[in-house]
Each structure stands twice: as C-alpha cells, then as structure tokens.
DSSP file (Angstrom, degrees, kcal/mol; ACC not computed):
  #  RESIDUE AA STRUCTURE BP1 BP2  ACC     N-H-->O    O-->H-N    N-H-->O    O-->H-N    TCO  KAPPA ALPHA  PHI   PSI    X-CA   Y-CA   Z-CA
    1    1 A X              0   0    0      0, 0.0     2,-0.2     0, 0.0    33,-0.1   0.000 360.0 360.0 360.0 137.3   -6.6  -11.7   -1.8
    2    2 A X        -     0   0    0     31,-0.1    33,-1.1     1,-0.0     2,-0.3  -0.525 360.0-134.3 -80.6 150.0   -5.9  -10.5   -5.4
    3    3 A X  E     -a   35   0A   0     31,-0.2     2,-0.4    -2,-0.2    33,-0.2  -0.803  11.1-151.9 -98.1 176.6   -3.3   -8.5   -7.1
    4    4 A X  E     -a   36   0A   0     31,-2.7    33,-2.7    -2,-0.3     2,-0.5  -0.946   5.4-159.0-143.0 160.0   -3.5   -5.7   -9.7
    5    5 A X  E     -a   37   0A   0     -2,-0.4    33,-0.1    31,-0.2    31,-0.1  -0.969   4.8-163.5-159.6 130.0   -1.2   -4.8  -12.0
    6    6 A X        -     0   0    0     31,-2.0     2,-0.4    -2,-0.5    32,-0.1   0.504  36.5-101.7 -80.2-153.8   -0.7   -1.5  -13.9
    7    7 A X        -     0   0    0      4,-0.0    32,-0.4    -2,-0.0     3,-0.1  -0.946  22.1-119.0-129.0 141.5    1.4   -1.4  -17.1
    8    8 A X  S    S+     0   0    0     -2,-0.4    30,-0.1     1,-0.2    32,-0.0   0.640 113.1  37.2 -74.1  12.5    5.0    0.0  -17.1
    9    9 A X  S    S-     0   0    0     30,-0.1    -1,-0.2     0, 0.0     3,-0.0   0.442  97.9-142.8-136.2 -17.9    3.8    3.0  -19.8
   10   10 A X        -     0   0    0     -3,-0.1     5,-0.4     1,-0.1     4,-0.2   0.818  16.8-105.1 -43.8 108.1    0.5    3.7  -18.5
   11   11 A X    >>  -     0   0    0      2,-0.1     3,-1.7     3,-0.1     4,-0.8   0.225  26.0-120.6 -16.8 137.4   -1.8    4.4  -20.8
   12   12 A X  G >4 S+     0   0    0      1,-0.4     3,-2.5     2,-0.2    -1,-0.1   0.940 108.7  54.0 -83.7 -30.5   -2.7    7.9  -21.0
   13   13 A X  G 34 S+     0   0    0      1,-0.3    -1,-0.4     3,-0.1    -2,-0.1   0.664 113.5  50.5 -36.6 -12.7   -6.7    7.7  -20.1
   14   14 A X  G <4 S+     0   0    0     -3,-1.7     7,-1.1    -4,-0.2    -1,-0.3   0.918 101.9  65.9-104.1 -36.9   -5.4    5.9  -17.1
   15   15 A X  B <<  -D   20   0B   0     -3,-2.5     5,-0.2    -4,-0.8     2,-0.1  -0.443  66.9-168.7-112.7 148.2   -2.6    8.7  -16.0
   16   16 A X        -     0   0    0      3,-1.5     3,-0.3    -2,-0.1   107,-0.1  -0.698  58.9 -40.6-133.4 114.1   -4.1   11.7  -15.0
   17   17 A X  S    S-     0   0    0      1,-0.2   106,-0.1    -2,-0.1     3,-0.1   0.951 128.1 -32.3  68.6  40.8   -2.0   14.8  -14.4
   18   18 A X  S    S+     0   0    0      1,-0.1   105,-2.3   104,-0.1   106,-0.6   0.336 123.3  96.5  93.1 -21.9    0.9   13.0  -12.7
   19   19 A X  E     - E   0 122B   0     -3,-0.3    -3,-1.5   103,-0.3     2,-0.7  -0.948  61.2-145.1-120.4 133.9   -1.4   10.1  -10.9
   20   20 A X  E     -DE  15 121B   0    101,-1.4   101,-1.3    -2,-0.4    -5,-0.1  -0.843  17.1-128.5-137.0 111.8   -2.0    6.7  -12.2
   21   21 A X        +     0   0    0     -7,-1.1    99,-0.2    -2,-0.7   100,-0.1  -0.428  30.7 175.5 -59.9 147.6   -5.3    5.2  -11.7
   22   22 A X        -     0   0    0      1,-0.5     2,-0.2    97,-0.3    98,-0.1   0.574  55.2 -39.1-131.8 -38.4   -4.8    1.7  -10.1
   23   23 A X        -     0   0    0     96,-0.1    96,-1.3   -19,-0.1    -1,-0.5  -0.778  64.5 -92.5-175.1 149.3   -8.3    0.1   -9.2
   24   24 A X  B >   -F  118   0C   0     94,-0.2     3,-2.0    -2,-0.2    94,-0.3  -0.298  40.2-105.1 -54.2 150.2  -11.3    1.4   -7.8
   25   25 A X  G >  S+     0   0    0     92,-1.6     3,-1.6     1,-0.3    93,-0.1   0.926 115.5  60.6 -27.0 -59.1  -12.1    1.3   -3.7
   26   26 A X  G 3  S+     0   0    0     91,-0.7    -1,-0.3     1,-0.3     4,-0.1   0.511  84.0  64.3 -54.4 -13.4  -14.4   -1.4   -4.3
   27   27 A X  G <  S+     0   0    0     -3,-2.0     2,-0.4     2,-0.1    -1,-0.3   0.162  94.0  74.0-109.5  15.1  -12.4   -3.6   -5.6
   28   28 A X  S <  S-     0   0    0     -3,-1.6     3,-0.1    -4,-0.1    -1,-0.1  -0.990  81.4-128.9 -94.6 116.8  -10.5   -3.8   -2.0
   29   29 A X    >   -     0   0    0     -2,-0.4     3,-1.1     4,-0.1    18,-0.2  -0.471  34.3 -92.2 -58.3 142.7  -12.2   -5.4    0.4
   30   30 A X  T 3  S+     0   0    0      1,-0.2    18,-0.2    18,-0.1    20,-0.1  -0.234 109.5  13.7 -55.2 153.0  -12.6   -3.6    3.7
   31   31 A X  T 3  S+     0   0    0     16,-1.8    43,-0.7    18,-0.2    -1,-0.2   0.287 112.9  84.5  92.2  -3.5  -10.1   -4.2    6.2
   32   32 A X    <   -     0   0    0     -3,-1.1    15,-2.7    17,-0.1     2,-0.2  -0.739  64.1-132.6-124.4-167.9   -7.3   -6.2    3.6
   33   33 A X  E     - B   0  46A   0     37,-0.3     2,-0.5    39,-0.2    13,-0.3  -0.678  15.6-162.7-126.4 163.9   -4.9   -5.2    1.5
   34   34 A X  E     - B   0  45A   0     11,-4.9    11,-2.6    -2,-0.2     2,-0.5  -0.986  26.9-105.3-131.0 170.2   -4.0   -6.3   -2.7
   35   35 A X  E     -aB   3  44A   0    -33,-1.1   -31,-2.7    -2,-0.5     2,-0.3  -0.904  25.7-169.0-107.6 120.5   -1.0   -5.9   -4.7
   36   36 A X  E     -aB   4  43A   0      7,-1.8     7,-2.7    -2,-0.5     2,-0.9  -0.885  21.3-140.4-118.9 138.6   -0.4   -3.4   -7.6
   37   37 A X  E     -aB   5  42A   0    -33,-2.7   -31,-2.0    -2,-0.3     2,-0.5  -0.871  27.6-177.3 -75.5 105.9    2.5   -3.5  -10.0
   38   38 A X  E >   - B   0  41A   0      3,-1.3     2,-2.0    -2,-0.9     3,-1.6  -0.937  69.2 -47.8-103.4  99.4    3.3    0.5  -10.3
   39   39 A X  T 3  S-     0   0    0     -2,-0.5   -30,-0.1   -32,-0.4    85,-0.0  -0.539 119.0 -41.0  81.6-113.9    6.0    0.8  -12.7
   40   40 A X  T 3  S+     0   0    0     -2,-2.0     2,-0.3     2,-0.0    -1,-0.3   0.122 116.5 100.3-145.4  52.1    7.9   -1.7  -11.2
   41   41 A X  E <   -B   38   0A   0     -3,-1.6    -3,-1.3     2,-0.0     2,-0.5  -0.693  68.4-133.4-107.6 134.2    7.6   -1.2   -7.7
   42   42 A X  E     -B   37   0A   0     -2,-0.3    17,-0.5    -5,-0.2     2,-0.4  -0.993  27.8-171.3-107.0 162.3    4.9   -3.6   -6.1
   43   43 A X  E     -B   36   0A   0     -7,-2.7    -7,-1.8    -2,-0.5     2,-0.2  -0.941  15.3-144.9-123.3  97.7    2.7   -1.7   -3.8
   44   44 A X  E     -B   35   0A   0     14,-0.6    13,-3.9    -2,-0.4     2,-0.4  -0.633  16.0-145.6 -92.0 144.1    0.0   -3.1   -1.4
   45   45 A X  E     -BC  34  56A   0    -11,-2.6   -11,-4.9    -2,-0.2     2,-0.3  -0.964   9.4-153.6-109.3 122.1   -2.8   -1.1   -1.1
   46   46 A X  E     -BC  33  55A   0      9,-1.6     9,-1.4    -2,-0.4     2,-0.4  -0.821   8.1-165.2-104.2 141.0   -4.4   -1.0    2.0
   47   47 A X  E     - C   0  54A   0    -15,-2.7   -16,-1.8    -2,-0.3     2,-1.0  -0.949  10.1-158.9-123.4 125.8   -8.3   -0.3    2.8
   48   48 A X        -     0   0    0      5,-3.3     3,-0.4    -2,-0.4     5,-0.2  -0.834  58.3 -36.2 -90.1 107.3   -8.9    0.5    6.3
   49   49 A X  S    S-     0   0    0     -2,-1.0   -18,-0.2     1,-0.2   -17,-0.1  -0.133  96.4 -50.5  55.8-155.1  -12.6   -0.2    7.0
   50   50 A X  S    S+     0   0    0    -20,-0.1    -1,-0.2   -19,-0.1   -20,-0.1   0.286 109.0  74.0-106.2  37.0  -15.5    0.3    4.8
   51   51 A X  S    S-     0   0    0     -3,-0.4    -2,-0.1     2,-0.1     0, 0.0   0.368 104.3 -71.9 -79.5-134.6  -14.8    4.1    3.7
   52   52 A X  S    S+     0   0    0     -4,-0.1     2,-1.8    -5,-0.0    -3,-0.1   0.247  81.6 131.9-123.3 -14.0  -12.5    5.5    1.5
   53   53 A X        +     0   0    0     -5,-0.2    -5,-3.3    -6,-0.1     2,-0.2  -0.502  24.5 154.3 -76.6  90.3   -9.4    5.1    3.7
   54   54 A X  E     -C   47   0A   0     -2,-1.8     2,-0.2    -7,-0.2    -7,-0.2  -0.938  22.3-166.6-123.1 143.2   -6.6    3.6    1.8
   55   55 A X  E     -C   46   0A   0     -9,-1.4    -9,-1.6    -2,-0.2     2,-0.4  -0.612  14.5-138.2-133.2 158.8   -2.9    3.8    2.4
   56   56 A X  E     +C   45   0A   0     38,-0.4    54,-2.0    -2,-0.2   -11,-0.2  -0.996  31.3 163.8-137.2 133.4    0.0    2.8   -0.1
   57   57 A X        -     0   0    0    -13,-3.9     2,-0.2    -2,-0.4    52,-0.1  -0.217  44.4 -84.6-130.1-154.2    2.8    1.0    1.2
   58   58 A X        -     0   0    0    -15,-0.2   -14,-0.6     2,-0.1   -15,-0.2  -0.430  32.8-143.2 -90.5 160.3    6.1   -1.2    0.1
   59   59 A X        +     0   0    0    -17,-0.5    10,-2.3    -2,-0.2     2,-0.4   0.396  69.8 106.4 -97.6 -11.6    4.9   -4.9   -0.3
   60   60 A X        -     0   0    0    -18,-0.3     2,-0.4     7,-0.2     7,-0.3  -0.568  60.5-154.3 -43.3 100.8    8.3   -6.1    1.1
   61   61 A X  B   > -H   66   0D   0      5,-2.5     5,-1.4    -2,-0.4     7,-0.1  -0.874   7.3-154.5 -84.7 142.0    8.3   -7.3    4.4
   62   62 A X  T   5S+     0   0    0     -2,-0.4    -1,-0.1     3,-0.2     5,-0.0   0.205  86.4  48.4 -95.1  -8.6   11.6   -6.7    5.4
   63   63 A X  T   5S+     0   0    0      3,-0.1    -1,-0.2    27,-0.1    -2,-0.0   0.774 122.6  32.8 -95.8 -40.4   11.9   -9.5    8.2
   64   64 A X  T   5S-     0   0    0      2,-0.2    -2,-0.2     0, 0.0     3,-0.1   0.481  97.8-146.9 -95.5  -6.5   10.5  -12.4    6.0
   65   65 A X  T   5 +     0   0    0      1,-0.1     2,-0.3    -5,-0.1    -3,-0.2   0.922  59.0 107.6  26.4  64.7   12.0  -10.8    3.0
   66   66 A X  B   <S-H   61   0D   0     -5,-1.4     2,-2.6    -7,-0.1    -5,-2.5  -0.953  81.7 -99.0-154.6 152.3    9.2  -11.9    0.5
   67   67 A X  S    S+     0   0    0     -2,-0.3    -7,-0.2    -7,-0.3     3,-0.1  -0.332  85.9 103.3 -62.7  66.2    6.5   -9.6   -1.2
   68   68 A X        +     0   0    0     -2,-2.6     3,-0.4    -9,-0.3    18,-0.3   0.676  23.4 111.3-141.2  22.7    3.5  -10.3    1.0
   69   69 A X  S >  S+     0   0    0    -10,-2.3     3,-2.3     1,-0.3     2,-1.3   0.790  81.5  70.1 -74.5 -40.1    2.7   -7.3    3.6
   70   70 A X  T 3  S+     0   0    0      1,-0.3    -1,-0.3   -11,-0.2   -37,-0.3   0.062  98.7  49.5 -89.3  31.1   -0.7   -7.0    1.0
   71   71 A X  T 3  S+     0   0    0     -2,-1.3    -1,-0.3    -3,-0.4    -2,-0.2   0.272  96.4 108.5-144.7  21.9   -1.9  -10.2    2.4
   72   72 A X  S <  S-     0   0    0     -3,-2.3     2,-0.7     1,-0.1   -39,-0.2  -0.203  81.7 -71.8 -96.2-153.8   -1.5   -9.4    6.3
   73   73 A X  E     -I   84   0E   0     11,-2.1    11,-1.0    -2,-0.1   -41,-0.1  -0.707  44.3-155.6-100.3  95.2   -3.5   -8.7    9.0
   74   74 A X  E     +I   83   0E   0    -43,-0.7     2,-0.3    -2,-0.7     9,-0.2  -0.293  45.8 112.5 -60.7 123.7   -5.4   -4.7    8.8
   75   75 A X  E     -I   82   0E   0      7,-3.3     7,-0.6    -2,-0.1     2,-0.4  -0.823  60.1 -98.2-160.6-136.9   -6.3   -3.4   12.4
   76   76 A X  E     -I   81   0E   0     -2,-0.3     5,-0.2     5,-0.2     2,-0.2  -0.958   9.5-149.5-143.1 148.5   -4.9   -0.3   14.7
   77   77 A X  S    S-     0   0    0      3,-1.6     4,-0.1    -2,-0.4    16,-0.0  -0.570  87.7 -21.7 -86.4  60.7   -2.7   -0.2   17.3
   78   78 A X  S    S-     0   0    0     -2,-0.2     3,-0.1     2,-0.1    -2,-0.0   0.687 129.2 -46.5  89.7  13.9   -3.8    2.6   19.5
   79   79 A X  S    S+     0   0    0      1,-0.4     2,-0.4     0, 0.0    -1,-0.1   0.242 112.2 134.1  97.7 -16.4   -5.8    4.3   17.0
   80   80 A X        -     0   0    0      1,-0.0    -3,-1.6    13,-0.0     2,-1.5  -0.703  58.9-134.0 -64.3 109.5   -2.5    3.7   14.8
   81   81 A X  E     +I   76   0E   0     -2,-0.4    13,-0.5    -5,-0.2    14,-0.2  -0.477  46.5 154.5 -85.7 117.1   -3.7    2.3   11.4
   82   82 A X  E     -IJ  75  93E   0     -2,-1.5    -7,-3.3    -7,-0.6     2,-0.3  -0.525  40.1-144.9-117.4 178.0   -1.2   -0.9   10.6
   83   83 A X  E     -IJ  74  92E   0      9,-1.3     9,-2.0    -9,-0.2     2,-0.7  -0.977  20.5-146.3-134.6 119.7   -0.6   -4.4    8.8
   84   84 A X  E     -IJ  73  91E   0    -11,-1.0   -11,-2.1    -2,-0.3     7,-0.2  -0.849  36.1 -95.4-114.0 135.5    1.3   -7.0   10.5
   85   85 A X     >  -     0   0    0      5,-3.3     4,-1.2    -2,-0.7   -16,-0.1   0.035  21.6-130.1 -49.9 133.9    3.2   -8.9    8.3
   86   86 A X  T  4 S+     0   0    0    -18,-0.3    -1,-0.1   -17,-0.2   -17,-0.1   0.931 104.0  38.3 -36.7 -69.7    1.4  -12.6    7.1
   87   87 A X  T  4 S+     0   0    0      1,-0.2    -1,-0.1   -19,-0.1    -2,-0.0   0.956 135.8   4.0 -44.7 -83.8    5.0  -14.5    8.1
   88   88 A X  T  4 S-     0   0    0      2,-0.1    -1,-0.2     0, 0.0    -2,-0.1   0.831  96.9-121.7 -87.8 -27.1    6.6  -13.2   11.1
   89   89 A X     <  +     0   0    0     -4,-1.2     2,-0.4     1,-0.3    -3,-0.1   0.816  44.6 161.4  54.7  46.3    3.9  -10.6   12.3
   90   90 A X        -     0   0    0     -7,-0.0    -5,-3.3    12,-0.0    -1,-0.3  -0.922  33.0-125.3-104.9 144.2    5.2   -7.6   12.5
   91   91 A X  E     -J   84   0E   0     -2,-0.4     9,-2.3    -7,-0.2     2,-0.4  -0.577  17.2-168.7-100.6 126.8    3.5   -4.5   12.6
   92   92 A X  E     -JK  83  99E   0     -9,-2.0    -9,-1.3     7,-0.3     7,-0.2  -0.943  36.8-116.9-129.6 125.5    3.9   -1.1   10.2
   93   93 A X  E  >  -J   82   0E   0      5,-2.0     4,-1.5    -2,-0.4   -11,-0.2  -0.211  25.2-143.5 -40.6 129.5    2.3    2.2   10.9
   94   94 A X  T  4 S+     0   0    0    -13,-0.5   -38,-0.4     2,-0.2    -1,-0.1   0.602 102.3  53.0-100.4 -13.3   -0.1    2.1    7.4
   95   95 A X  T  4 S+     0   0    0    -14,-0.2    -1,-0.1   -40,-0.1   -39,-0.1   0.896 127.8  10.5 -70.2 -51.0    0.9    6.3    7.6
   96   96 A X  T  4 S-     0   0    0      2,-0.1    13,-0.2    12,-0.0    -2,-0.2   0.783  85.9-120.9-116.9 -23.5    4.6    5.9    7.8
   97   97 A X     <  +     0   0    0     -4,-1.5    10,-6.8     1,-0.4    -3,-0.1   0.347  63.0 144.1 121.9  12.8    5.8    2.7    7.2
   98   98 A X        -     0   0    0      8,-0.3    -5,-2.0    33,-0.1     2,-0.9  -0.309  50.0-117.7 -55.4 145.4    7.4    2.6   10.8
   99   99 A X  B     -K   92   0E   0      4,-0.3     6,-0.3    -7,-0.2    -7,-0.3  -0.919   9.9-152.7-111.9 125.1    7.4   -0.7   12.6
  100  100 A X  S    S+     0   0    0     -9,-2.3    -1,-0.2    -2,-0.9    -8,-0.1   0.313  95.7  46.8 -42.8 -19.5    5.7   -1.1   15.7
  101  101 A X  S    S+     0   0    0    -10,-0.2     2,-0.3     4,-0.1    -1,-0.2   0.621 122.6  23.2-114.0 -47.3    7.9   -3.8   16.8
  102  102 A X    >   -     0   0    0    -11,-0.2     3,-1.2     3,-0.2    -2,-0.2  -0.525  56.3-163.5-140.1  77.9   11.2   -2.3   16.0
  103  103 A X  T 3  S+     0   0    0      1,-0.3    -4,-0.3    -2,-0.3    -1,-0.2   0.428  87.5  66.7 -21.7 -37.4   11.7    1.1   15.7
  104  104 A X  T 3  S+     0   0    0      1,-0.1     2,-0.3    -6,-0.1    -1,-0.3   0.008  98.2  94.1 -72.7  17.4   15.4    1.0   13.7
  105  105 A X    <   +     0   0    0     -3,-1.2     2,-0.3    -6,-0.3    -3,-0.2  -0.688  54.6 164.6-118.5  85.8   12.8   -0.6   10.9
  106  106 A X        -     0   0    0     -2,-0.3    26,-0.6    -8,-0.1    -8,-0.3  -0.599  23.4-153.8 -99.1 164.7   10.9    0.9    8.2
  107  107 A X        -     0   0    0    -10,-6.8    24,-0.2    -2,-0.3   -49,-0.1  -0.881  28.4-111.5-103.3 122.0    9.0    0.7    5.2
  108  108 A X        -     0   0    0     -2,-0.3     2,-0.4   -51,-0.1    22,-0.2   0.169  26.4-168.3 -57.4 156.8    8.3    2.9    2.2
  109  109 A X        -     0   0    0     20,-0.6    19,-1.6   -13,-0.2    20,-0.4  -0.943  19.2-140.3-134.6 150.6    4.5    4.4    1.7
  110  110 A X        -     0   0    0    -54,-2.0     2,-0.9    -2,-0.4   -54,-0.2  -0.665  28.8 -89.0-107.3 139.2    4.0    5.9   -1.5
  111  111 A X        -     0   0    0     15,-0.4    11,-0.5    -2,-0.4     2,-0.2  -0.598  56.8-177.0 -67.9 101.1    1.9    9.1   -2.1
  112  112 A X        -     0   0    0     -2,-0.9     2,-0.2     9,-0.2     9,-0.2  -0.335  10.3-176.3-138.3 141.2   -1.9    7.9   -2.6
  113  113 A X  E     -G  120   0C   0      7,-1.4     7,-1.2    -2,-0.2     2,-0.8  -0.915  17.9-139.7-123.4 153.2   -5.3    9.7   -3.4
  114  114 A X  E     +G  119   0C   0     -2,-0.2     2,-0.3     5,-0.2     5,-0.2  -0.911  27.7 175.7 -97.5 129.5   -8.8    8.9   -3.8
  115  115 A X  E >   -G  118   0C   0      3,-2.2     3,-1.0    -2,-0.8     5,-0.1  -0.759  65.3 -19.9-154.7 123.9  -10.7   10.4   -6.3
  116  116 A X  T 3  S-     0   0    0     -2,-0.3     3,-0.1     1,-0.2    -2,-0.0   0.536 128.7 -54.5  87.0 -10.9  -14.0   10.2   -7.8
  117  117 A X  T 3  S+     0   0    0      1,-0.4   -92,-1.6   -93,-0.1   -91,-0.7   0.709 113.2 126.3  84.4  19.1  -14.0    6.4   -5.8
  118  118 A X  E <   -FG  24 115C   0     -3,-1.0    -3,-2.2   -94,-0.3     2,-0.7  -0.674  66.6-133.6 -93.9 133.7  -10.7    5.6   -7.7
  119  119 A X  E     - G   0 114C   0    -96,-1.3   -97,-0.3    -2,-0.3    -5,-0.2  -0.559  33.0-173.1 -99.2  66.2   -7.6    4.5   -5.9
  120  120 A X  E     - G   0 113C   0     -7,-1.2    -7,-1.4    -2,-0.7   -99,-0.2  -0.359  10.4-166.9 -68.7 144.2   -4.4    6.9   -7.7
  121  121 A X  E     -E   20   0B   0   -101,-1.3  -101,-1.4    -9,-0.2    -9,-0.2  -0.526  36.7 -92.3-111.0-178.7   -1.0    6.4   -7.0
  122  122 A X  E     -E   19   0B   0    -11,-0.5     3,-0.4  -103,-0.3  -103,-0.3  -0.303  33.0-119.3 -81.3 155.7    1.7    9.2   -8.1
  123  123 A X  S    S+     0   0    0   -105,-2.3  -104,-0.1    -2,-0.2    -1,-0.1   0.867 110.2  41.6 -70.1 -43.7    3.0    8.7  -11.3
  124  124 A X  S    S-     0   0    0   -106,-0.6    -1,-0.1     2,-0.1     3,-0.1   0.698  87.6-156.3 -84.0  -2.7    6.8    8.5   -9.9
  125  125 A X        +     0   0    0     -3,-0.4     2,-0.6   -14,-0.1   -87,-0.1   0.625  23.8 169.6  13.8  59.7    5.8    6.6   -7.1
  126  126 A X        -     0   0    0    -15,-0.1   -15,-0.4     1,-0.0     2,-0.1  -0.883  43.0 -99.2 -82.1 133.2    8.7    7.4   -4.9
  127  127 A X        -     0   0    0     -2,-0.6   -17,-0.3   -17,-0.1     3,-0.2  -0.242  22.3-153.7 -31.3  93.3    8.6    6.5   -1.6
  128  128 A X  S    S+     0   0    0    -19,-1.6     2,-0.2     1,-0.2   -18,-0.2   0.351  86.6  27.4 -82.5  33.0    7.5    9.3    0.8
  129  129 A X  S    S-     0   0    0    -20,-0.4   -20,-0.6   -32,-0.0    -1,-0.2  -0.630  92.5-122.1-155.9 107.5    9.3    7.9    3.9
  130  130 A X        -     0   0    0     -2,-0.2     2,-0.3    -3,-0.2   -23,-0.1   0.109  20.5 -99.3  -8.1 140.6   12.3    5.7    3.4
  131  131 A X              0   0    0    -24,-0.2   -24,-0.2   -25,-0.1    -1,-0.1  -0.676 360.0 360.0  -9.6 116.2   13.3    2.3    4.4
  132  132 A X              0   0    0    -26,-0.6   -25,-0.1    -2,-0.3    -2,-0.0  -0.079 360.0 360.0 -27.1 360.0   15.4    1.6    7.5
C-alpha cells in the first residue's frame, strides 16, 4: 500500500474552490485504503469496491496508537462500510468513524468528494465527527 502526500500550501491549480485535489480513484486500489498528508493531518483514503466510493478518515488507530488504519482490512459489516485496524482489529464505520467494537470509541472522517475521477478533500480538513 502506498502513501500520498499533498503540500502544506497547496498549490493553487491543485486547490479548487476550498477542495484540495489529493490523487485520482485510480490510483487506490479497490477494496484498500492509502495515506495522504493534508496539511498536516494524515488521512487514509478508503476505496470501497471498484466504483467511485471513497471515504476519508483519521489514520490513527486509537487502540494501537500508530498511523496505520490506511493499511487495514476494507469490507462491511451488515452493509456498514468499515476498516479494521492492521494491529488489534478493530472495526470503524468508513461513514462515521464509530467503532464497531466499542461504541465509547471514535474516529474523525474528513469531508471528501469525487470529482471529474479525482479524490478532493476540503481545504480545512476538519473532522466532520469527532474522536471519542
């Protein structure tokens, strides 16, 4: 699995209108996840099958404490799309950043778009659901 890494300025060709291009679709393999430096946030990007369905999360796992939730395991739980962490294996809702295993545990997920077959994050990348 790779990472990607953004600039802390982002160029402005890159930024459009608030949102900061990060990698094309394609350049996630279906069903994993990679890690992008935004700002200075890292951010795995998850692609859930072989569409256009990708989620932006924290890369903290919060059990193992180490950056590596963009190199776990992509599935569902019940039609829930998650990643359970490489280390301990535990599982976060890829919507909300809720853990599957222990509800009093979250993670942040970052506000995300596709466009054009382009993977945008927000420019301010703040978290839209807290950490636990």
């Amino acid at each position: 699995m790779s990472e990607l890494h953004t600039s802390e300025a982002p160029r402005s060709e890159t930024m459009t209108q608030g949102w900061i291009d990060v990698c094309g679709v394609e350049d996630i393999i279906p069903n994993t996840g990679v890690c992008a430096l935004v700002g200075k946030r890292q951010i795995a990007l998850v692609r859930v099958g072989e569409g256009e369905e990708v989620y932006a999360i924290s890369n903290f796992d919060p059990f193992s404490k180490a950056f590596v939730l963009s190199r776990g395991i992509v599935g569902d739980k019940g039609g829930v799309p998650k990643i359970a962490s490489p280390i301990y294996k535990q599982s976060f809702d890829l919507r909300s950043g809720q853990c599957l295993d222990d509800p009093g545990v979250s993670i942040p997920v970052y506000p995300l778009r596709v466009r054009d077959g382009r993977v945008e994050i927000q420019a301010a990348a703040e978290p839209l659901a807290a950490a636990s």
